[in-house]
N, CA, C and O atoms as a GROMACS GRO file, in nm:
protein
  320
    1UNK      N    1   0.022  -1.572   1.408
    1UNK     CA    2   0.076  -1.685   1.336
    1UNK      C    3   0.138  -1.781   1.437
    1UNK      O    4   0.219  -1.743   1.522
    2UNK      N    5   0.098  -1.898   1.426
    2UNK     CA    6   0.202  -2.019   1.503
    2UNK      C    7   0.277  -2.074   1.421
    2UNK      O    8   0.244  -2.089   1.304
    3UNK      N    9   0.406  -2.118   1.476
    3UNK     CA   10   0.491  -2.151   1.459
    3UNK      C   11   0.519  -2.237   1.522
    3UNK      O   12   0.543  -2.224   1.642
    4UNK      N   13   0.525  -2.408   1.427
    4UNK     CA   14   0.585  -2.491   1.533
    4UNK      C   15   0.674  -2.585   1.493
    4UNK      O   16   0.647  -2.633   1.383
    5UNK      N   17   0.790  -2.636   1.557
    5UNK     CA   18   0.937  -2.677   1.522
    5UNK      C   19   0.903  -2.828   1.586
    5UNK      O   20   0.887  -2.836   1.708
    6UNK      N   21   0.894  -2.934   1.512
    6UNK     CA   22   0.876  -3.065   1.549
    6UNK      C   23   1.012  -3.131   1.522
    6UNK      O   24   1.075  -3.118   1.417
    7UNK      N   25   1.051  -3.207   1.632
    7UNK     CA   26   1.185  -3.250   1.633
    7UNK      C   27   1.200  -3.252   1.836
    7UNK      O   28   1.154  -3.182   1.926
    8UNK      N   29   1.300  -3.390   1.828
    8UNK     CA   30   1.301  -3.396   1.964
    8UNK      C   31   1.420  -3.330   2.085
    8UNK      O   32   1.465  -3.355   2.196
    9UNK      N   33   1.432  -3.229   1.970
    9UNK     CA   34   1.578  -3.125   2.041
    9UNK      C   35   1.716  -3.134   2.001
    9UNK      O   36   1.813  -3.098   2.066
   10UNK      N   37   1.712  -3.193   1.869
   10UNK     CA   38   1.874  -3.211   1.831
   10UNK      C   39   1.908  -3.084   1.825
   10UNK      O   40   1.848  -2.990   1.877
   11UNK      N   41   2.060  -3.078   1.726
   11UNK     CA   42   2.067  -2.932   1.694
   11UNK      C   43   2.039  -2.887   1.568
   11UNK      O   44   2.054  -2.772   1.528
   12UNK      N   45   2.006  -2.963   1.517
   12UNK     CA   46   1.941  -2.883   1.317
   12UNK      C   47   1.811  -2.866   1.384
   12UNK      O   48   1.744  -2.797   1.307
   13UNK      N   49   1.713  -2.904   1.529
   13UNK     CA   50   1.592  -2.874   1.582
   13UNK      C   51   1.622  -2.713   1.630
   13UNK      O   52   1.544  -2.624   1.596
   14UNK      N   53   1.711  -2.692   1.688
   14UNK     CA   54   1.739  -2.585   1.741
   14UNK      C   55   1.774  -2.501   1.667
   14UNK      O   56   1.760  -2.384   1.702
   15UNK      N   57   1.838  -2.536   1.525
   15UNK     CA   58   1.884  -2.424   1.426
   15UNK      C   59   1.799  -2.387   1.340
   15UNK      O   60   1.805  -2.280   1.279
   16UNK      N   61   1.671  -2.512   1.323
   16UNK     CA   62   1.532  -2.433   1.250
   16UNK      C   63   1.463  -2.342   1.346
   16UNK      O   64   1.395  -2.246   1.310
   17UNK      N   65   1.480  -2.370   1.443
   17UNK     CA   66   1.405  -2.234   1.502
   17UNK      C   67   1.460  -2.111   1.555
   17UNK      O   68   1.408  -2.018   1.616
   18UNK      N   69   1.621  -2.144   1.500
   18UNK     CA   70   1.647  -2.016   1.521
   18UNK      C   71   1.659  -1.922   1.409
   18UNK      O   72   1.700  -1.806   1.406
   19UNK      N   73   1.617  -1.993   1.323
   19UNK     CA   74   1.615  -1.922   1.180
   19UNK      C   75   1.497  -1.868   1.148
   19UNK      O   76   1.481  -1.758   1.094
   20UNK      N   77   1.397  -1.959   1.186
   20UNK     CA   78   1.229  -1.915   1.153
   20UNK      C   79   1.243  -1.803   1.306
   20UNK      O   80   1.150  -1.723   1.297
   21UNK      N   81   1.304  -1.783   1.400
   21UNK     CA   82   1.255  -1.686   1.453
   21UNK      C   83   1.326  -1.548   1.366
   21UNK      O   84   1.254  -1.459   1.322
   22UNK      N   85   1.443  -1.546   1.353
   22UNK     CA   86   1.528  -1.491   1.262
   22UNK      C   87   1.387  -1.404   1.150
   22UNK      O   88   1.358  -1.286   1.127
   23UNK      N   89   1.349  -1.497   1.119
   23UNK     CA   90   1.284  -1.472   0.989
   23UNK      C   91   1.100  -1.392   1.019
   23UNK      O   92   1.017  -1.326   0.957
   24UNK      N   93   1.119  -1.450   1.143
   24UNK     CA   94   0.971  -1.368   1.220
   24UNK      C   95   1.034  -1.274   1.223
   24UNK      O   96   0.979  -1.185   1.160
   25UNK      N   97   1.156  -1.234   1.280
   25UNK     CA   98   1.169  -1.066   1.339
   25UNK      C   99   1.213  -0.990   1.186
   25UNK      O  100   1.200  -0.867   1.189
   26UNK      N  101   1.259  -1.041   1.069
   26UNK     CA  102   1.282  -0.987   0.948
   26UNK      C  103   1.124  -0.966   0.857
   26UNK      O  104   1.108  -0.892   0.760
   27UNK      N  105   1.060  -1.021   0.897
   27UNK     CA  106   0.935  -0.963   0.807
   27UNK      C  107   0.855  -0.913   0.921
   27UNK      O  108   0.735  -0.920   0.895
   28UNK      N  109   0.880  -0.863   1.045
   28UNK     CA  110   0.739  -0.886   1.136
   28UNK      C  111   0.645  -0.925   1.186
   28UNK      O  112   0.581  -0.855   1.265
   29UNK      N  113   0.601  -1.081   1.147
   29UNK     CA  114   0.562  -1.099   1.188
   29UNK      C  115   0.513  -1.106   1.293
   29UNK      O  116   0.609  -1.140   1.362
   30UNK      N  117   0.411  -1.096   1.373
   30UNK     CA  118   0.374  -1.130   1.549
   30UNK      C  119   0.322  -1.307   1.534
   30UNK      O  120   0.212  -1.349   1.497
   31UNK      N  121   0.439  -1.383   1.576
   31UNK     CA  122   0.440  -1.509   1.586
   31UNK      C  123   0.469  -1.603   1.753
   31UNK      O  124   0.541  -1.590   1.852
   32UNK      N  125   0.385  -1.677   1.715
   32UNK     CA  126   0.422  -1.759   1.871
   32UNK      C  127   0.488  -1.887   1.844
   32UNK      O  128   0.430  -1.977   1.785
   33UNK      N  129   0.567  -1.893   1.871
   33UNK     CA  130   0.658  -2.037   1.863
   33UNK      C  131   0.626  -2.155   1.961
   33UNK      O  132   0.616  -2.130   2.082
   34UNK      N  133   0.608  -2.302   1.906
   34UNK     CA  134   0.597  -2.397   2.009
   34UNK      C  135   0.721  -2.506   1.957
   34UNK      O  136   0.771  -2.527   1.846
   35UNK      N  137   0.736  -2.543   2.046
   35UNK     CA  138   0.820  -2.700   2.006
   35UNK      C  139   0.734  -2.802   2.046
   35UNK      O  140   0.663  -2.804   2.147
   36UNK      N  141   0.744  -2.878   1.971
   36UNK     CA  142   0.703  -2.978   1.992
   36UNK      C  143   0.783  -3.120   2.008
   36UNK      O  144   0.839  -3.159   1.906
   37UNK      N  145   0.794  -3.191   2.110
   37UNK     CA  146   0.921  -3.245   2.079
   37UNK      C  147   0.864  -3.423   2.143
   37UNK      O  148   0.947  -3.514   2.149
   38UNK      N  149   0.719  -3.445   2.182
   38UNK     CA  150   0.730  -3.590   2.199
   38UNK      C  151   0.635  -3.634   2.055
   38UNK      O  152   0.554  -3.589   1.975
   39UNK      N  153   0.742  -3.801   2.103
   39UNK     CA  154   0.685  -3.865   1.896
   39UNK      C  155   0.563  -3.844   1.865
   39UNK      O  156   0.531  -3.799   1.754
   40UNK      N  157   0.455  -3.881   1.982
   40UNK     CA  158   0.306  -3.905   1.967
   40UNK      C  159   0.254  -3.809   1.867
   40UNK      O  160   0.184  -3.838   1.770
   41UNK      N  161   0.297  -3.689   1.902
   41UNK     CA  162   0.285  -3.562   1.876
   41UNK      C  163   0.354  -3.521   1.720
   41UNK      O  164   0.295  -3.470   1.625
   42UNK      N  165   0.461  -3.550   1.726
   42UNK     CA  166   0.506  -3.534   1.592
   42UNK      C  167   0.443  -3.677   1.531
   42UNK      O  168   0.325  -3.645   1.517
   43UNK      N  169   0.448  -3.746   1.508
   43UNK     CA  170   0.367  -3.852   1.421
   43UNK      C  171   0.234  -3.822   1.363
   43UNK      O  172   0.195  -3.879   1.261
   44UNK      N  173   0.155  -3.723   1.436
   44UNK     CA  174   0.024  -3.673   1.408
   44UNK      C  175   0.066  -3.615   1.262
   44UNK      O  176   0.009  -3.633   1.155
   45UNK      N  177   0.146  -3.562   1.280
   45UNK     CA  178   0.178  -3.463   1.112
   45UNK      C  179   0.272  -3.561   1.007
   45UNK      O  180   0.355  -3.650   1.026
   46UNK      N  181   0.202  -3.484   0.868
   46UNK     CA  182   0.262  -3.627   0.763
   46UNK      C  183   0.364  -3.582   0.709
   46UNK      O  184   0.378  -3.516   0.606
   47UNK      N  185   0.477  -3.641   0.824
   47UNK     CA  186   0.619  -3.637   0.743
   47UNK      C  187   0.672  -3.742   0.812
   47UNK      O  188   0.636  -3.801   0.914
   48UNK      N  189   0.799  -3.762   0.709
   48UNK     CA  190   0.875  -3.841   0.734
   48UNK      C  191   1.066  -3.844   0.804
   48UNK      O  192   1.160  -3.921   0.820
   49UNK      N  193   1.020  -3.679   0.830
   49UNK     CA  194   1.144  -3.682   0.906
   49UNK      C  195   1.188  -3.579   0.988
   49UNK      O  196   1.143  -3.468   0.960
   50UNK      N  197   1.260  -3.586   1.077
   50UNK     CA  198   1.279  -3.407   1.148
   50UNK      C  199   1.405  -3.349   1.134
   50UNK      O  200   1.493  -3.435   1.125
   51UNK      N  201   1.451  -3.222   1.128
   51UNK     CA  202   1.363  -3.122   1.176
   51UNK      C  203   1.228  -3.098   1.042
   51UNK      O  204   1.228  -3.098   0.919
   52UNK      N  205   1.098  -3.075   1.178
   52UNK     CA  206   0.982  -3.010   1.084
   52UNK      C  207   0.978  -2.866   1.111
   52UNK      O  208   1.019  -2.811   1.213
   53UNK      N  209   0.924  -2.814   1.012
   53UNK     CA  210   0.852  -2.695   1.054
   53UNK      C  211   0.715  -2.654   0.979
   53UNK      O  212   0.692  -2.643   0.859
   54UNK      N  213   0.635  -2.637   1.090
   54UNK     CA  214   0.455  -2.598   1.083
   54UNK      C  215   0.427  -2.482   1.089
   54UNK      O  216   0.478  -2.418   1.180
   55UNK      N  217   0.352  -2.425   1.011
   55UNK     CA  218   0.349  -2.304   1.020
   55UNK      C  219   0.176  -2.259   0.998
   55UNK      O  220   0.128  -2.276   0.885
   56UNK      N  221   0.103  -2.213   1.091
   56UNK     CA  222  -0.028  -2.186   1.075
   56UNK      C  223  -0.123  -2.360   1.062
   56UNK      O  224  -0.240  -2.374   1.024
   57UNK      N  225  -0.035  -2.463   1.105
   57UNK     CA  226  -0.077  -2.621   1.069
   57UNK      C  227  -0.046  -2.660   0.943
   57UNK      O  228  -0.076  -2.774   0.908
   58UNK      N  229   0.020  -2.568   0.853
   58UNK     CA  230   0.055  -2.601   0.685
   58UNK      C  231   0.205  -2.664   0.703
   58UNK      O  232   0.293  -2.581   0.681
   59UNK      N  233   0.257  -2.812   0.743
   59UNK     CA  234   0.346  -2.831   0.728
   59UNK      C  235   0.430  -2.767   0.599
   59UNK      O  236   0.379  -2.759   0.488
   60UNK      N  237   0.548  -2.729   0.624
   60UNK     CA  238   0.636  -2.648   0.500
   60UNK      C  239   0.804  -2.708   0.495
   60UNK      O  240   0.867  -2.651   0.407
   61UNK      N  241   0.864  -2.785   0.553
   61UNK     CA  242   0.921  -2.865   0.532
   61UNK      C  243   0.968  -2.946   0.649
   61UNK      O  244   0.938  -2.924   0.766
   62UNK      N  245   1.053  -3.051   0.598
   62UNK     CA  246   1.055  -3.185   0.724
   62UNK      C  247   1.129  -3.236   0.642
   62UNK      O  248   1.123  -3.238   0.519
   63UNK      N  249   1.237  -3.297   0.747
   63UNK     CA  250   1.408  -3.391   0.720
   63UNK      C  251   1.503  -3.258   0.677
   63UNK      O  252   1.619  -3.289   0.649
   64UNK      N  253   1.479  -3.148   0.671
   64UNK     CA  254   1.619  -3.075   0.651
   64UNK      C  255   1.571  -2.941   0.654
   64UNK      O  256   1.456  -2.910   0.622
   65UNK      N  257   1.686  -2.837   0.706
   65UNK     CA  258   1.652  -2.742   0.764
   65UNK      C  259   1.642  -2.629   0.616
   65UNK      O  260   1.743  -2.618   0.547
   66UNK      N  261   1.563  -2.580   0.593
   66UNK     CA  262   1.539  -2.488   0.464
   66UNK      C  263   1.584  -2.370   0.483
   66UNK      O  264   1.580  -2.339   0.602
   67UNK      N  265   1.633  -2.276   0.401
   67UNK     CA  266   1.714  -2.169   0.387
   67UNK      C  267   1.620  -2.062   0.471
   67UNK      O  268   1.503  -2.097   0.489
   68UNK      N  269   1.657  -1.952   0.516
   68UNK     CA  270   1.568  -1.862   0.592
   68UNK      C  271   1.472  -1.779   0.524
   68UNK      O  272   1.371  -1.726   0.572
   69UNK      N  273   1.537  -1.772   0.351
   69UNK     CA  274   1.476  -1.674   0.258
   69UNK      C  275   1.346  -1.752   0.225
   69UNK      O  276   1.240  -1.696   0.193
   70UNK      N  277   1.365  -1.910   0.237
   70UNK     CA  278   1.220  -2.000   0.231
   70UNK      C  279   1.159  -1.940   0.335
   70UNK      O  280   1.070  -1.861   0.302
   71UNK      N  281   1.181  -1.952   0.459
   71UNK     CA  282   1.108  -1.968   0.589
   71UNK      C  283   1.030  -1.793   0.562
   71UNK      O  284   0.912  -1.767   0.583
   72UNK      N  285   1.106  -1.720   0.525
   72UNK     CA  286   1.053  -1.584   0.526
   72UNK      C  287   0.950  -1.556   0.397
   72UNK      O  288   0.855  -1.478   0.404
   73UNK      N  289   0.988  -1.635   0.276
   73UNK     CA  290   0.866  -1.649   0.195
   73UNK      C  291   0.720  -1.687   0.230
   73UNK      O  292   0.615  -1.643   0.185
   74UNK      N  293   0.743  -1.777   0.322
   74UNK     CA  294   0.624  -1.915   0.377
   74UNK      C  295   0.528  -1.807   0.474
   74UNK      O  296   0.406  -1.811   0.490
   75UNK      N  297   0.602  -1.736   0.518
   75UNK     CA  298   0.567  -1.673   0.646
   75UNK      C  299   0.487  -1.563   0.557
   75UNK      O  300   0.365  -1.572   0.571
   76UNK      N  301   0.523  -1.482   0.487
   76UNK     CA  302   0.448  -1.364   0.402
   76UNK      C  303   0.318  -1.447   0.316
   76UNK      O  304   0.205  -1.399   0.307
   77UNK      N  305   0.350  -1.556   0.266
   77UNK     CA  306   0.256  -1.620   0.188
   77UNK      C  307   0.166  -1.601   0.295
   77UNK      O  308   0.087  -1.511   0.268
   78UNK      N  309   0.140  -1.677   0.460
   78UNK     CA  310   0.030  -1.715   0.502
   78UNK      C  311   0.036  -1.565   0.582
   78UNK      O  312  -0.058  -1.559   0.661
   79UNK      N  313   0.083  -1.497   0.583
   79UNK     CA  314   0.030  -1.359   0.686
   79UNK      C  315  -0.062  -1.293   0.638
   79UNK      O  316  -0.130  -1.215   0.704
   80UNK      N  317  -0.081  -1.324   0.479
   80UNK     CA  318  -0.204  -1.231   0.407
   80UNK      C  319  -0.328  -1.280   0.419
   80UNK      O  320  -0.424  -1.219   0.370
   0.00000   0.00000   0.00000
């Protein structure tokens, strides 16, 4: 599974990924994490705000950091 945290390093950037990793090591996943952090790059994906988080390329939310019990739902949904 990839995992990727779009945002240009604030700290709600840094606290979604420390939650979605949080949430990799609570269900098991075997996940690889990227940041992504120049605009070009985040502009490619359709949102309108950061922190994002991508997961398998299925954007799953963007402009605010979502609870971990989301992030750990999202993650079981696409592991099957």
């Amino acid at each position: 599974m990839q995992v990727k945290i779009l945002g240009i390093g604030c700290p709600k950037c840094k606290r979604l990924e420390e939650l979605a990793r949080e949430a990799a090591r609570e269900t098991g996943v075997e996940a690889t994490f990227v940041k992504v952090t120049d605009v070009p790059s985040i502009m490619a994906y359709p949102i309108l705000g950061t922190p994002a988080l991508v997961i398998n390329e299925q954007v799953k939310s963007a402009g605010r950091i979502p609870q971990k019990a989301e992030i750990v739902a999202w993650m079981k949904e696409l592991e099957g």
